[in-house]
N, C-alpha and C positions, 0 to 999 in steps of 0.2 A: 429328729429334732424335738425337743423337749417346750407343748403350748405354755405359757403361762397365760392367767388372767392379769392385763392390768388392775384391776382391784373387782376379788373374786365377789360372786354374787352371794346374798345374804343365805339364801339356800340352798347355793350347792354341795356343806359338808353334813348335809339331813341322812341322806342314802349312800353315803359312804361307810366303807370297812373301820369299824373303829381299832384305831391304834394305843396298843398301853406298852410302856415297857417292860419287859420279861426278863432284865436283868436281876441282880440280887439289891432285894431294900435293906437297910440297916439305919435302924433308929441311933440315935448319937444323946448318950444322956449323961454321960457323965465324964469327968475334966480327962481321967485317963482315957476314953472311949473316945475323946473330941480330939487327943492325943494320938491318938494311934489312927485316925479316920485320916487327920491332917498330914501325918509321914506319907502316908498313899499319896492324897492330892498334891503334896507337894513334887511328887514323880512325873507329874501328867503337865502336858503340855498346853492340852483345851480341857474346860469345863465347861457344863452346862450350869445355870442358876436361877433360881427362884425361890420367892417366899412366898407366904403363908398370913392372911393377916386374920384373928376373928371378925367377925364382919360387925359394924356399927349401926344400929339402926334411932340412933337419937343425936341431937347435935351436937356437938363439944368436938375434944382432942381426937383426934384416930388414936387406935389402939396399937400399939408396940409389934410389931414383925414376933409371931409367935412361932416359924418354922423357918430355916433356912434350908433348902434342898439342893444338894450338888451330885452331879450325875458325871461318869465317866463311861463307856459304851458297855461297862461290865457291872456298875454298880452304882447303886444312888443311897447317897448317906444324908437323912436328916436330923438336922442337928435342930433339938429344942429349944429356942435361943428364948422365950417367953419368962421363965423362971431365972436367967442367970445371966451376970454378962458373960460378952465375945471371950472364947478363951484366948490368949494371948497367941497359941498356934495359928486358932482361924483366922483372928486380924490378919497373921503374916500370911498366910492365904491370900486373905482379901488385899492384900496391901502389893503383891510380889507381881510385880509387872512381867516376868517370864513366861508367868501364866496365866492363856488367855483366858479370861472367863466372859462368855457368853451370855445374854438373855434378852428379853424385849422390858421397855420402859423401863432401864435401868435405872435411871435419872430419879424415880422413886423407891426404888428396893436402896439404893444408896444413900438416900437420907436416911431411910427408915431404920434402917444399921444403923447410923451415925446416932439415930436417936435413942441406942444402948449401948454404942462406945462406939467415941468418935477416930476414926483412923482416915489415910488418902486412901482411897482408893483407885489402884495403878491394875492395867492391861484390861480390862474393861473395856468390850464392845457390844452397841447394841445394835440387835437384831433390825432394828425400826430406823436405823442410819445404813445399816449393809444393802438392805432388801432394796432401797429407794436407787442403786446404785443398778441393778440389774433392770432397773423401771415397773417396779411394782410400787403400789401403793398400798396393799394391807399393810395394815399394822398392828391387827389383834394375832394374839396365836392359831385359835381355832382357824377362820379363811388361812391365814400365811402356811399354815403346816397343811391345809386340803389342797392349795395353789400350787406349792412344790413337790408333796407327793401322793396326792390323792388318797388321804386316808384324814378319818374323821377322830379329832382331842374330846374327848365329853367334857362338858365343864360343871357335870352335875354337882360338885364336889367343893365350888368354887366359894362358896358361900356357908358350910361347916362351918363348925365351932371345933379352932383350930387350937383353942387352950384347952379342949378336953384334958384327962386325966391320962385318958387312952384313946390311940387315934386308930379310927378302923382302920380294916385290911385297906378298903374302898379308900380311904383317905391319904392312906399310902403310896399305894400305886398312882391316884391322882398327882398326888405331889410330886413324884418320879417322873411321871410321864412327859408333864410338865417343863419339866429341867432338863432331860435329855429329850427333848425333841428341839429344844433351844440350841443344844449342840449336833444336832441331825441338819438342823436348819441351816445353821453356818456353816458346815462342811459342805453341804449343795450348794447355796450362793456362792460362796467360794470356789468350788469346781461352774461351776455356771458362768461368771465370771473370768474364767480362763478361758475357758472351750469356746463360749459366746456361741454353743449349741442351744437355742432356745429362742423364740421368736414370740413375742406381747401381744396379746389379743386385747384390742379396745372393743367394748359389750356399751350398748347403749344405756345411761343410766335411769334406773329401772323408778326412780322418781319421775324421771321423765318422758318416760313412755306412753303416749297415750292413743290409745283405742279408736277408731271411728264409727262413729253413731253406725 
């Protein structure tokens, strides 16, 4: 029977194995490349997803979704969305309720799209509605991906300047891992879910923990 942590503790993913994905990355730059990326995805059933934002350290606007990341268990396509809008294929992606697409805090990778072309977006599940269903309460990636399989996301990466010209190897793989761990995520709660092999470990909360003189 499979422990979980009701809501894992801040340092338990320190000394963990870290996990990256090993499938193939393919950068997405151009209308026929976003074309040929989107015939595949539109094959598949589940996707993993996430973006990419440069990070803002003054106050004003946020800055525009500069990476959309889509992961399928063999390969993770980043498409550059910074420079250009949605090509009319990825909308129909993004828009095509047959296919599920996966991630955490959808609720804002969804606007952020909208805010370089606005389309609905249909089949759309998030990770932070599924999880709450087997009685977990993380909600970041990093805990929620050491909670279900004991292996540690770096998030060194998280914080890059994601409109580079050129995005390192390191920035890549981050972006991938990212997305396809979103769909690693959902396929366990979803088996976890069925089987109802798995049993919640409540942990005293560690604010609250206090010592005697």
């Amino acid at each position: 029977m499979k422990q979980l942590f009701e809501q894992t503790p801040k340092s338990f993913p320190e000394n963990l194995p870290r996990f990256t994905f090993e499938g193939r990355i393919v950068l997405v730059l151009s209308p026929y490349e976003t074309s040929r990326a989107c015939r595949l995805l539109e094959r598949q059933k589940i996707i993993g997803i996430d973006t990419e934002t440069r990070p803002k350290f003054t106050k004003g606007p946020m800055n525009k979704p500069a990476l959309l990341q889509v992961a399928t268990h063999n390969i993770c396509f980043l498409f550059r969305i910074n420079k250009k809008p949605l090509h009319p294929s990825l909308i129909k992606v993004m828009a095509d309720p047959d296919i599920i697409k996966v991630g955490l805090s959808l609720k804002d990778d969804i606007a952020a799209l909208n805010r370089i072309n606005n389309f609905e977006p249909k089949g759309w599940i998030d990770l932070q509605d599924e999880v709450k269903r087997i009685g977990v309460k993380d909600q970041g990636l990093q805990r929620l991906f050491a909670n279900l399989f004991h292996m540690r996301i770096s998030k060194a990466k998280q914080r890059s300047n994601w409109e580079a010209d050129v995005l390192t190897e390191a920035q890549q793989v981050y972006a991938a891992t990212d997305a396809y761990a979103c769909l690693l995520l959902y396929e366990e709660i979803k088996k976890l879910q069925q089987t109802k092999d798995y049993e919640i470990i409540e942990l005293p909360q560690e604010d609250n923990i206090k010592t005697k003189p």
